[in-house]
N, C-alpha and C positions, 0 to 999 in steps of 0.2 A: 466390478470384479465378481460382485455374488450373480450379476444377469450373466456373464461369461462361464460361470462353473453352472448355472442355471442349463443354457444354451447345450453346451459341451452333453450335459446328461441328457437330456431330452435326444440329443443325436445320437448316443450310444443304446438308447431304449429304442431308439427306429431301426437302429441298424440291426441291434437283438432282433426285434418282431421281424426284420426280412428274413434275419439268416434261418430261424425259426420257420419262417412259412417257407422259403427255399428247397431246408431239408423234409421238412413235411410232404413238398410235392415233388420231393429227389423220391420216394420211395418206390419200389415198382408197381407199376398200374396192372390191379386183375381186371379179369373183362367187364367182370361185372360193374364194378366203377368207372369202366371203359364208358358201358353201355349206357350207366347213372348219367356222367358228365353229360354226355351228350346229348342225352333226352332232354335236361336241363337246362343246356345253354342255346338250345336250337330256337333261332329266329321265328324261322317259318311258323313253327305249333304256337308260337305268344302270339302271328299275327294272324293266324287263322282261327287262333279263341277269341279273340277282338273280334272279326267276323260274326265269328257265332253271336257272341251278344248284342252286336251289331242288331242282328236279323231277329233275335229274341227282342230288343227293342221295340223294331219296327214291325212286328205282329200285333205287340199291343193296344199301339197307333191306329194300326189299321181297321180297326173296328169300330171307330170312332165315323159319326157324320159327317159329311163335306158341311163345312160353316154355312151361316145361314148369309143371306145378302141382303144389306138394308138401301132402300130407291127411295132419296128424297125429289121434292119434283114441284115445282110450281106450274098449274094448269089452269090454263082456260083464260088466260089474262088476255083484257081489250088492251090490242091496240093503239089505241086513238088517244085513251086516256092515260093507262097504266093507273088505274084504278082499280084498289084492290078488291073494292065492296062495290064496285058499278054491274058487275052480274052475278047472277047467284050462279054462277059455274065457275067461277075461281074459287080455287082453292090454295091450298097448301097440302100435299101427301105425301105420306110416308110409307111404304112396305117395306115386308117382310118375308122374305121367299127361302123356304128349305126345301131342298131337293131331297128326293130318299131314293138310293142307288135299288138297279133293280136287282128282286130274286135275292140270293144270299151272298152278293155281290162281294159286302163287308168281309165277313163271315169267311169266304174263300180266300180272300188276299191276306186274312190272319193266317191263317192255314198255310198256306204258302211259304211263305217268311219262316214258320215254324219246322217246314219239313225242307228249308234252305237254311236254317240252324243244323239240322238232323243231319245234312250231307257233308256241313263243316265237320259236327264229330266224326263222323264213317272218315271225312278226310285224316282228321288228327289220327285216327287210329291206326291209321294205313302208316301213316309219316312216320308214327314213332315205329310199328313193327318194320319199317322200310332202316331207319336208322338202326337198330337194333340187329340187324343183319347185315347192313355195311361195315359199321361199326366190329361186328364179331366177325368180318372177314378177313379186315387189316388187322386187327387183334389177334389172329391167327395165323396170317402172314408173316407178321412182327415176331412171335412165336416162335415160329419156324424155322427165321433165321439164324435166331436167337439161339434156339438149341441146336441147330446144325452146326455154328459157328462153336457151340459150348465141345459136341462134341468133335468135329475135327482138332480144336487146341487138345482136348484128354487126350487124343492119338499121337498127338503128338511127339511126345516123350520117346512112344513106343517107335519112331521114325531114328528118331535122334540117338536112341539106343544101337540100334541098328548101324547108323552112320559110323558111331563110335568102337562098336564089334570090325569091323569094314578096316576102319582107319587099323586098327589095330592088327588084325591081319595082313595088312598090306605093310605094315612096318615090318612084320616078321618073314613074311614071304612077298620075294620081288616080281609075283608070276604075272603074266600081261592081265590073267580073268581076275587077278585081286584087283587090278588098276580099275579094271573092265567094270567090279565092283562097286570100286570108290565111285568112279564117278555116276555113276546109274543113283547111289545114295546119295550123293548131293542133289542131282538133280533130283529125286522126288520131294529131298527138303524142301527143295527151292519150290516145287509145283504146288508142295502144302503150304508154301507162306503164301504166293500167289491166291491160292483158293480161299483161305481166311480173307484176304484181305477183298476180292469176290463175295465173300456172305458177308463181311461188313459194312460193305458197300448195300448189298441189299436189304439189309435188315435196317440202315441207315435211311432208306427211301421211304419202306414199308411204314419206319415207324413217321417221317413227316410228313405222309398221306394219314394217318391215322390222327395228327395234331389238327388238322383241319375239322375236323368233329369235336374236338374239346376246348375248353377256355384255355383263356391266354397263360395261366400259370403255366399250362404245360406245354407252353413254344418252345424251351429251350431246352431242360433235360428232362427225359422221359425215358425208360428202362421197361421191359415186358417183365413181370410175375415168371418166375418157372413155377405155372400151376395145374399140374397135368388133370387135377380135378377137374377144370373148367373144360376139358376136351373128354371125359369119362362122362359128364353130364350131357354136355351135348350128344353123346353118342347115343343115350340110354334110351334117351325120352321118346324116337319117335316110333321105335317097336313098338309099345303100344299105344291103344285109343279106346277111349269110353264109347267113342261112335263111331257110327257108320263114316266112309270118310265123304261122300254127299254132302249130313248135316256139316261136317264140320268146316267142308269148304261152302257150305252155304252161309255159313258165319261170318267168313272172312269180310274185312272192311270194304274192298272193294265191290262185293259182292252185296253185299247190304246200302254199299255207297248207289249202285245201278239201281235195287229198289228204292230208298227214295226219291230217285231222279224220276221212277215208274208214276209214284206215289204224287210227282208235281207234275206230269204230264195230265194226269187222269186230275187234278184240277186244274191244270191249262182248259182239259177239256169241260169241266164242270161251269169253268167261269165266261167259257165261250159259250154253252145253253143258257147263261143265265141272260144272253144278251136278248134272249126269244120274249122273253118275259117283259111289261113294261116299266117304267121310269117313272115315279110319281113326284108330286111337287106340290106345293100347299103355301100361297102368297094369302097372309093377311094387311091389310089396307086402312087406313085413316087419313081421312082430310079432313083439315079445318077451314071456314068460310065465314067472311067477315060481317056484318053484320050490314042489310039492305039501307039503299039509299036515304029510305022514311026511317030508321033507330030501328026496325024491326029485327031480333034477332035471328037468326039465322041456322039448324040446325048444323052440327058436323055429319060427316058421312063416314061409315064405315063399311068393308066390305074383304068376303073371302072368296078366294079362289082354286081352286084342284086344277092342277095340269095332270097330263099322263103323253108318256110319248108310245107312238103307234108304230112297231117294228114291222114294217110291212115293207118298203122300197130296198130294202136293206137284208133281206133273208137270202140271196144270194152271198154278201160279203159274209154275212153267219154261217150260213152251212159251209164254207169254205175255212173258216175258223177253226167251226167243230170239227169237220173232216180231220186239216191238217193234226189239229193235237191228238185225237183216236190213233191216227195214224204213228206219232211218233211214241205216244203211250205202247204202241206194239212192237216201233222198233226196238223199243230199250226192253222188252222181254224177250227179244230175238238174241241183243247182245247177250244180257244175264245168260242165257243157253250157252254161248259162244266162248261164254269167258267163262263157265261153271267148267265147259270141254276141256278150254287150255287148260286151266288148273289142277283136274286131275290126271292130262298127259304130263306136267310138269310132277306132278307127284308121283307118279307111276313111274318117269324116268329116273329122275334123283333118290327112290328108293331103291332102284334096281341098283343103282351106281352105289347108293352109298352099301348093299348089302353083296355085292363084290369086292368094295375096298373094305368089305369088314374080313371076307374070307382070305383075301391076301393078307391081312396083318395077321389073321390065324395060323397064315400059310410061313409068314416070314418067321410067329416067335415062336413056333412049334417045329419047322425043318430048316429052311433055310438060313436062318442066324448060326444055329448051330454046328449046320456042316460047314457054311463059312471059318465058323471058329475054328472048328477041328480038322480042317483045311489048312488055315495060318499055322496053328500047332505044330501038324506032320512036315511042313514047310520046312518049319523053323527047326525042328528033329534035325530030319534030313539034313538039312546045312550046315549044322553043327557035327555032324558023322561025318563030314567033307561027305557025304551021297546027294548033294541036291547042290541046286543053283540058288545063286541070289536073285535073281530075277523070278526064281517062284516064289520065297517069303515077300519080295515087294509083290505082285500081284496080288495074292492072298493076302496081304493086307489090308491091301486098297480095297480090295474084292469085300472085307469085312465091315472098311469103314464105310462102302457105298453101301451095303446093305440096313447097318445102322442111319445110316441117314433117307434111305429108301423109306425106311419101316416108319420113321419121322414123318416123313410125308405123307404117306399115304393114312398115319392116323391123322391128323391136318385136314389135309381133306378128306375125311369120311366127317373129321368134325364141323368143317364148309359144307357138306350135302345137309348134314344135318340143319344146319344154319339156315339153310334153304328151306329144307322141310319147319320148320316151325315158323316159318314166315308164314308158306304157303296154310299151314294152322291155325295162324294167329285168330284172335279174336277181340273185338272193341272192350270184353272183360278185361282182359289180359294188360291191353294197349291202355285202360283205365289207370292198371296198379302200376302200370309203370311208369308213366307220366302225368296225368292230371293228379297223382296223391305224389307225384315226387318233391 
């Protein structure tokens, strides 16, 4: 009985901690924990810092001598007898042979590994500021529909009021244009539940494209933040810059990712000159020998030797070496050109766009929202004077709710160019504090 009332609790203490982390992760997600989750659960960066240390490893390896080779050897043995002491030229030997790599051989392949560490980071940094703006695009999408959907229901009412004025008129006056009325106001009812049920639909997609970037708690319910801060921010930041914007696209990960690619060519090519240079080698030797036929003893022998290898048959395969890495050390400064170009047409474009869609929202909350409204207003005057028609207040309303959801948008995306714009920013500082300290 006590194990059953035992049991019983411990399942009600489980079921507390679900409902508990449940509603914890019911709460609505801001971007910025959008962005946290995702930097944090992302595969790729765990297995490209494995890498890195991978290659941090194997630099320090590399410095290290090729082992030495020990040749054991019995020489000089008669025949006839297989007598070990019948000539004074059997022996027993042992060497000792270490090679030493030519030039800075070692030395370069540390190097190496070290500046294929160096392209992991440029990568990781690239990958989180690459998440960080996919992430704040579906975070923004999600958004959008979110509040479009929020505001066509607030209209709603104002439809239904309508319908209700309609109905009510048509019970007092049996004229064909009240009928005419009636039904023109159901149907835009009907066209507004249709369209809700349209951005719920999308705002239902948006948001389980945006689960695919965060851990599993948040497969099943997930709700956007209404956090219009998070699109003020983004807007603000890219007007200005401490620098020139050269430096700052010369910062970018990709862009530092091409110089250390520069940086292992130019020891490709270092370690193909080193092949010019020779190869030494240094075999020490000991034989022992048995003592002569008469008890005479018999000295052991010792003996050293220097090898060196002579690069001469082989300067043609070398200058072909050298050649190619010179050559491809130039092409990856051809690219770094190539790709500094893109990136500041890609900057140059998305700020134009995003400093149009900033003048449109200028445009929408300074004239056009307004006359919208004061559009619907005179409408709805009119109609009630019996001087207007119904088919103007419904127009001029729709008229006001598209504009409301226009002026939505277009802040949405001004806050997507933005998005853009700080990638094309970004910097491995940046890509540091948000991932490797998160």
């Amino acid at each position: 009985m006590f194990q059953l009332k035992t049991t019983a609790l411990r399942a009600c203490a489980a079921l507390s901690l679900l409902a508990l982390a449940s509603s914890a992760y019911a709460e609505p997600l801001t971007l910025a924990q959008a962005v946290e989750q995702a930097i944090k659960q992302d595969a790729w960066l765990a297995s490209n810092s494995k890498q890195q240390q991978a290659s941090m490893a194997l630099s320090q390896g590399a410095t290290a001598l090729p082992d030495p080779k020990i040749t054991l050897g019995l020489l000089n043995m008669p025949t006839d007898t297989f007598d070990f002491e019948q000539e004074a030229m059997t022996q027993m030997s042992v060497q000792v042979t270490q090679m030493f790599p030519a030039g800075d051989t070692l030395k370069i392949n540390s190097n190496q590994y070290r500046v294929k560490a160096k392209q992991a980071q440029w990568q990781r940094a690239n990958r989180i500021a690459l998440v960080e703006k996919d992430v704040t695009r579906l975070w923004l999408t999600s958004y959008y529909y979110q509040r479009a959907l929020a505001i066509v229901e607030q209209s709603k009412p104002l439809f239904e009021q309508l319908n209700d004025a309609v109905v009510s008129n048509y019970r007092s006056s049996y004229g064909s244009a009240r009928q005419q009325d009636l039904v023109r106001a159901e149907l835009e009812l009907s066209k507004l539940d249709q369209r809700l049920i349209e951005l719920a639909q999308a705002r239902d997609n948006a948001v389980n494209q945006l689960k695919q970037y965060l851990p599993e708690q948040f497969s099943t319910q997930l709700t956007i933040a209404n956090q219009q801060s998070a699109l003020d921010a983004l807007v603000i930041v890219p007007e200005q810059m401490s620098q020139s914007l050269t430096t700052c696209l010369t910062n970018h990960p990709l862009v530092k990712l091409l110089d250390a690619r520069s940086d292992s060519a130019q020891l490709d090519q270092l370690l193909a000159e080193q092949k010019y240079k020779p190869q030494w080698g240094v075999t020490l030797g000991y034989g022992y020998r048995g003592d002569a036929p008469n008890g005479n003893d018999r000295a052991d022998l010792a003996s050293l030797a220097v090898s060196v290898s002579l690069p001469i048959f082989s300067s043609v395969r070398q200058d072909a070496e050298v050649s190619a890495a010179r050559l491809q050390a130039e092409a990856l400064l051809s690219d770094k050109e190539l790709l500094l170009n893109e990136l500041k047409a890609r900057y140059q474009a998305l700020m134009s766009n995003w400093m149009q869609l900033k003048n449109r929202e200028n445009l929408y909350q300074s004239k056009l929202l307004p006359q919208y409204h004061a559009s619907s207003e005179a409408a709805l005057n009119a109609y009630t004077r019996n001087d207007g028609r119904f088919v103007d207040i419904v127009q001029a309303r729709i008229a006001e709710l598209n504009a409301q959801v226009e002026l939505l948008g277009i802040q949405v995306e001004q806050s997507k160019q933005a998005a853009e714009l700080h990638y094309l920013l970004a910097s491995q500082s940046e890509a540091h504090l948000k991932g490797e300290q998160l």
